[in-house]
N, C-alpha and C positions, 0 to 999 in steps of 0.2 A: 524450271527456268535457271539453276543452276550453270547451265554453260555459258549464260553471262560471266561469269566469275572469272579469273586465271586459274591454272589448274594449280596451281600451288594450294589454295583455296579451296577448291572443290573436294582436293587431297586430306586436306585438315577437316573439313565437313563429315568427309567419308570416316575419317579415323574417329570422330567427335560421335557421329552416329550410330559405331560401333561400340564406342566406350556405354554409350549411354543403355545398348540392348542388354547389358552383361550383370546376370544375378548377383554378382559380390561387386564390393564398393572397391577392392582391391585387384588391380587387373594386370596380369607380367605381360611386360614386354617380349619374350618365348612367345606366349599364346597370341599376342596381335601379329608378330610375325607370322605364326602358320596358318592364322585365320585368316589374315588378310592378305596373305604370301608377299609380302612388303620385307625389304633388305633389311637388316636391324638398322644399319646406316639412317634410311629411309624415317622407321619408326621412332627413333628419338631425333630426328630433327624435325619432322612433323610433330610429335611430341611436345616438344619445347617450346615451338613456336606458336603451337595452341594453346597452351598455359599461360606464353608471355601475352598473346592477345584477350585471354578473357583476363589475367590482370590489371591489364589497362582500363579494360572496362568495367574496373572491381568486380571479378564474376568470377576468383580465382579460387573460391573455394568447391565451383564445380567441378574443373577438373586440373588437379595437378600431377607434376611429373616428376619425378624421381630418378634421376640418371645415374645418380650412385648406386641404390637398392635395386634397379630395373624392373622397375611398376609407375603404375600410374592411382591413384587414389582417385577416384571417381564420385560424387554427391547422386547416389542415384534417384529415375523420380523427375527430374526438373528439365527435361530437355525441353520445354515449353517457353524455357527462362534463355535461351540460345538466340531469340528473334534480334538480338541485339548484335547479337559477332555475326548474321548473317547479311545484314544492311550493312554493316562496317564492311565486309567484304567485299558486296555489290558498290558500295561507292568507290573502294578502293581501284572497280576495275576497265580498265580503258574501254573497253569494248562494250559497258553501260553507257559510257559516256558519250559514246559516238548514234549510241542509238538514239538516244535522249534529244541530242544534237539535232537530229535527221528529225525526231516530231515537232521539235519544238521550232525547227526551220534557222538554228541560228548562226547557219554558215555558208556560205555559198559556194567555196572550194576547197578541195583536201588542204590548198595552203593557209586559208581561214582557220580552219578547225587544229590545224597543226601547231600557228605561233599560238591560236588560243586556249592550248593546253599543256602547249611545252614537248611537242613528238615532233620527230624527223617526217618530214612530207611522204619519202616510202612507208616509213613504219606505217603512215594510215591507211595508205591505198592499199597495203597488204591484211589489215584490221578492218577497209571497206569491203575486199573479199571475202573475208573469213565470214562475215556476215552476213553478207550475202545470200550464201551457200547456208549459214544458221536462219536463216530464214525462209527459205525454202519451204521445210515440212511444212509452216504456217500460210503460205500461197502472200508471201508479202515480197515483193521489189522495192529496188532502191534504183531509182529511173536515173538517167544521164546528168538530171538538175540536184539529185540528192534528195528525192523528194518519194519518201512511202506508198508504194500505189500497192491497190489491190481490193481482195471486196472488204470494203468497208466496216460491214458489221464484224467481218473478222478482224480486221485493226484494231478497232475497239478495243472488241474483248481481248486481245494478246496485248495491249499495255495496261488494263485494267484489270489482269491476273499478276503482270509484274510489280502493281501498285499493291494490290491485294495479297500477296505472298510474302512480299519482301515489307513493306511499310506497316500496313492494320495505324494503329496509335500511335507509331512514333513521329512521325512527322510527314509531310507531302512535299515532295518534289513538282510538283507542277506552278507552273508562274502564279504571282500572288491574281493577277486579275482571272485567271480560270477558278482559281479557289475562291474568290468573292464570288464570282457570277453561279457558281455550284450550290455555295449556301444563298445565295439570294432566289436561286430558281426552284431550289427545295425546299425553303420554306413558306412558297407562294403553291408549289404543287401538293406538299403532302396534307393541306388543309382538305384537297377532295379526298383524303380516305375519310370512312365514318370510323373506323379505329386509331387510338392509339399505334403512333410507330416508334420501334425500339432502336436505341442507341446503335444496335450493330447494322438495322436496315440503312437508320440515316447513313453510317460510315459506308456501307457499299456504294447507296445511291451518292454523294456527293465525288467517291474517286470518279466513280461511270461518267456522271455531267459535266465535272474538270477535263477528264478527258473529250467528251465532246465537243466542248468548247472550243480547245484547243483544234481538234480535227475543223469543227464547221468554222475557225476563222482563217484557217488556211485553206479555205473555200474546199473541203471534202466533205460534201453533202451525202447521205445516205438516200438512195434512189429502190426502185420495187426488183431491181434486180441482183442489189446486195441483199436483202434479207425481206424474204416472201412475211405478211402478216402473219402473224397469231390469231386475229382478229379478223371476219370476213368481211368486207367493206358493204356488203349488203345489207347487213342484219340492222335492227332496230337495237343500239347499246342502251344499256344501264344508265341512268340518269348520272351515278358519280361517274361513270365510265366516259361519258362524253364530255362531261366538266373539266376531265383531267385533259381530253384531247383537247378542249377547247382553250383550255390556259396554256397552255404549253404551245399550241399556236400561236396564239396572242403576244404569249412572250417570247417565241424567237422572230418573228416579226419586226415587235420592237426594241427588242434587245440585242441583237445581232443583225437588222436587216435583212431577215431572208425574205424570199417571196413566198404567195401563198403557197403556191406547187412544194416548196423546198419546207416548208413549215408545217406542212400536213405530212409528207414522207416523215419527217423527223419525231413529230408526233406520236405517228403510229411506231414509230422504232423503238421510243422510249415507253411508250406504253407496251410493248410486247415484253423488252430487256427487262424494267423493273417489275414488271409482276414476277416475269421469270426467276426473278432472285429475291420474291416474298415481300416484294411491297404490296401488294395484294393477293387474299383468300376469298376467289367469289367461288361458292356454292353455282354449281351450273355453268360454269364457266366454259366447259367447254360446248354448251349450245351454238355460242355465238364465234366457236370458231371454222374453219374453212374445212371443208370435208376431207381432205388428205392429214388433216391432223387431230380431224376426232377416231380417221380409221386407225394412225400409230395410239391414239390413246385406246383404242377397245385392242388392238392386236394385246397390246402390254398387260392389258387389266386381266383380261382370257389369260395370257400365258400363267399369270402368276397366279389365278384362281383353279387353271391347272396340275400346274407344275408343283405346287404347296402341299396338297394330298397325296399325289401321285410320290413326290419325295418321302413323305414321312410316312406311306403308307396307310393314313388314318382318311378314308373317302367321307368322313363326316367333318372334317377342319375349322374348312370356309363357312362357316354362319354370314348368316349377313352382318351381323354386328361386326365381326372381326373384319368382313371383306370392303365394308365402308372407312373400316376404321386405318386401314392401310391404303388403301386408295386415298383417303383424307391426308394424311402424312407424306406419301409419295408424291402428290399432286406438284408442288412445285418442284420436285425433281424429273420427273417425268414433262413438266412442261420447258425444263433448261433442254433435254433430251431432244424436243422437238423442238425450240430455238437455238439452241450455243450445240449444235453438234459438232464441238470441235475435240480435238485430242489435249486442250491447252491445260485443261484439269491436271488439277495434282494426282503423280502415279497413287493410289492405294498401295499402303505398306498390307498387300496380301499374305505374306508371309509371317506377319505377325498376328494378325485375326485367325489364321488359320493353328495358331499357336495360343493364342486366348479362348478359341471359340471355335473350333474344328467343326461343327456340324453346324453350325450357321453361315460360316466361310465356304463351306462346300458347298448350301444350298444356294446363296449367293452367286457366284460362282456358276453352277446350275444352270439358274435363270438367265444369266446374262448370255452364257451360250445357246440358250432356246431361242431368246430373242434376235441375236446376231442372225441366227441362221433365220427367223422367220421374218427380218425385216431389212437383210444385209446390209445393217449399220454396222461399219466395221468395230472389231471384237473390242479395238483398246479404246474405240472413241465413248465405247458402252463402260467399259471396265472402269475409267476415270469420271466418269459422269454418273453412273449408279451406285457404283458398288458400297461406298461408306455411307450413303442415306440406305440404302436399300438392306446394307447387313446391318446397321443399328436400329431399323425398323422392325425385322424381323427377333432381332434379341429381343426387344422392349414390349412387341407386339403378339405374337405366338405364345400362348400359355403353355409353358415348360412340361406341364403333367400331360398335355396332349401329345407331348410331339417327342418329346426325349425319353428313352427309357429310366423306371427308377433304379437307382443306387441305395443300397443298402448300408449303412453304415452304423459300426457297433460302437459304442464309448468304452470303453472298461479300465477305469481306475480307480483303483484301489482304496487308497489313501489320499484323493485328493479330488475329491468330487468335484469342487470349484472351478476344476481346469478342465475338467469334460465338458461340463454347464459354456465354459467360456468358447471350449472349441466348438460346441453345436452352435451359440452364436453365432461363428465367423462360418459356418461353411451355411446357416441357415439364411447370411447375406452376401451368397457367393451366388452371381446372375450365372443364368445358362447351364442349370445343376437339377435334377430332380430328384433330390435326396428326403429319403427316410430313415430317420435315425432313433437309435436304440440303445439301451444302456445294459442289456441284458440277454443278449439273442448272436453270441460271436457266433458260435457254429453256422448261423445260416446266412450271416452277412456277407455281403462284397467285399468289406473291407473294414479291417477292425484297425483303432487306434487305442493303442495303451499305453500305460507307463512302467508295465512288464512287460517280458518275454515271453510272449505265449507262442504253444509250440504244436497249433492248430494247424492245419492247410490252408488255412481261408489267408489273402495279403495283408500285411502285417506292417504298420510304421510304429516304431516304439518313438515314445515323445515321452520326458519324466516333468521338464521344463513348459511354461510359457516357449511358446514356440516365434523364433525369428521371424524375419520377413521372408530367408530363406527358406524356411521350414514350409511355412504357411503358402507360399509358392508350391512346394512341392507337394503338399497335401492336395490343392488345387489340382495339379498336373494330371496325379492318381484317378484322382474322381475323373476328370476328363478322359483320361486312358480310359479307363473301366467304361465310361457313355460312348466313348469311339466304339470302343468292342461289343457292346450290349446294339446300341447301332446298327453297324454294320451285320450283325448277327440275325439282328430282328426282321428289318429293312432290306439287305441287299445292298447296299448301299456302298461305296471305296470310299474312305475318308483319307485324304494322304495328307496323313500329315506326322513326324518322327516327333518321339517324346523326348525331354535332352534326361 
């Protein structure tokens, strides 16, 4: 959602996401010019103007700039702490504001919206194009009245990603009467679950109901032809499962005025949307859905009960324990897959999982391409909607001694027992590793660490010190090289991925 932004913005993002991927805290201006093939020009005045904005928003000891020494001083580790210079951004830029405008209904004509923000009457008509055209890939128009048309349930969810992306806990942009009617409507519906629900479910579902509010008072009702059920309207539901459609009728009824027609579509839309996003875990669930969506969930279940073995080689893998237990996990990702098929997901940073976790990014990966081709969902709408539940399942899921070759590793220090002890430690809580370690066996090991020089064949990282963060990084790196080659060696297998 970034091309909301101005690119000046988007410029600084890009430089800010670069600082942040880079193993030293210290980073020359030289190297982001040829990494990023950006003019030096270019690199200290995006430079500078990144520093001046995260000190405004006291956040300047993340990253600073240095125009005399030509470097930048980077805090690394903390890019998580950035959600704040990116909302700064998104408000600063005209072309949120016009979209914002266009849901919220509060203009009637380009010369409205113009004195009401201080632009020249061309500059917007040229600002309503640009948008236009940005809104395309998404199947959304901007009608003759100024007025958002298109299918509904994708509406939704495309300002309910930019709510979700950009805000989380800082604050809500939506009018204060959507945000009353959101928490009053979810704290009268999440009484039908029999579970406790967590702080971050309430924060999804309340942007979701703000946002509809706002759509259903501008009379855009969701109908059976914006978004087919989840749920087959035949079946006999679940006692809470009818409660929740039953309230929620009730209450846009008398809370908005809809009709029954218009209050049972919307019923069933919010009951499909928020299980979809983990307000509810039913066991069985998918009995009671419509047959073209239990056959995408058996396509999907088959593929990866295939494809798992078949990858690592090992035709004994899938137990039932392990194949319930990922199916369990997947379930409300695979069920966003057969509702939100859209591309509006955030891209996955593949390039860096493939760089933490090379044989789990590839099997990833893998699957997604099995599936594209055996269900012609297209490949990126799969890649943003699986890929990071699907490759941290598989880390957390797959017993490592199954499935990855072991690594052998020798400790051999001399004089300082304590810092072998420490390093078998850290590499014995290093995930996605199947190491056997040894204090006494260098000849035979994959890879020996010492605090001499020893002048064996076997690969060799001398360490005398407590090892940095760099270090420990690169110790990391090795053992992954050495599982890529053992791997591929074993299995058959390409793992593409370059060591730095």
């Amino acid at each position: 959602m970034d091309w909301l932004l101005q690119k000046k913005e988007r410029d600084k993002l890009t430089l800010k996401n670069y600082l942040m991927r880079q193993p030293f805290p210290m980073v020359p201006i030289k190297q982001v010019i040829n990494d990023l093939g950006w003019s030096k020009y270019l690199v200290m005045n995006y430079g500078q103007a990144l520093a001046d904005d995260l000190a405004q928003l006291d956040q300047h000891e993340l990253v600073s700039f240095d125009g005399a020494r030509q470097h930048f001083i980077v805090r690394p580790g903390h890019s998580m702490l950035f959600d704040e210079l990116r909302l700064q951004y998104l408000n600063r830029a005209p072309k949120y504001h016009l979209l914002m405008a266009l849901l919220f209904g509060t203009f009637e004509t380009v010369a409205d919206f113009a004195v009401q923000h201080d632009f020249s009457t061309p500059y917007v008509r040229e600002l309503l194009q640009e948008l236009q055209q940005d809104l395309q890939p998404y199947h959304i128009q901007i009608n003759d009245s100024y007025i958002l048309i298109g299918n509904e349930k994708e509406v939704r969810y495309f300002f309910f990603r930019i709510l979700f992306d950009y805000y989380t806990l800082q604050s809500n942009p939506l009018p204060a009467a959507a945000i009353e009617w959101a928490q009053t409507t979810w704290a009268y519906l999440k009484t039908t679950s029999p579970n406790p629900i967590s702080p971050a479910i309430s924060l999804i579902v309340e942007f979701q109901l703000g946002i509809w509010y706002v759509r259903m008072t501008h009379q855009h009702i969701i109908t059976p032809s914006d978004s087919a059920p989840v749920l087959d309207e035949t079946t006999d539901l679940p006692a809470t499962t009818r409660l929740f459609l039953d309230r929620m009728r009730e209450h846009l009824t008398q809370s908005l005025g809809l009709s029954d027609i218009e209050a049972g579509y919307e019923a069933r839309f919010a009951l499909s949307a928020l299980y979809a996003f983990g307000f509810a875990r039913k066991e069985h669930f998918e009995t009671y859905m419509p047959i073209e969506t239990r056959l995408l969930f058996s396509v999907v279940s088959d593929i990866i009960a295939r494809e798992l073995p078949a990858f690592f080689g090992n035709a004994y893998l899938m137990t039932h324990k392990l194949i319930d237990a990922i199916q369990h996990d997947l379930y409300t990702t695979n069920l966003r897959l057969v509702y939100f098929h859209s591309a509006l997901r955030p891209e996955p940073n593949v390039d860096e999982a493939i760089s933490q976790f090379p044989v789990y990014a590839q099997l990833t990966q893998h699957l997604i391409q099995a599936i594209a081709t055996e269900t012609n969902i297209p490949h990126d709408t799969l890649q943003n909607t699986l890929f990071e539940d699907y490759f941290n399942t598989f880390i957390t899921r797959l017993p490592q001694e199954e499935v990855l070759p072991i690594i052998t590793v020798d400790l051999e220090f001399v004089d300082n027992a304590a810092l072998g002890r420490r390093l078998a430690q850290l590499m014995n809580n290093m995930p996605a590793l199947n190491i056997i370690l040894s204090f006494d066996t260098p000849d035979s090991a994959d890879l020996v660490i010492s605090n001499t020089h020893l002048s064996n064949n076997q690969r060799h990282l001398y360490l005398k010190a407590s090892p940095t963060l760099a270090e420990i990084e690169e110790i990391r790196q090795v053992l992954h090289q050495i599982t890529v080659q053992k791997f591929e060696r074993f299995t058959g297998q390409t793992i593409p991925v370059r060591f730095s």
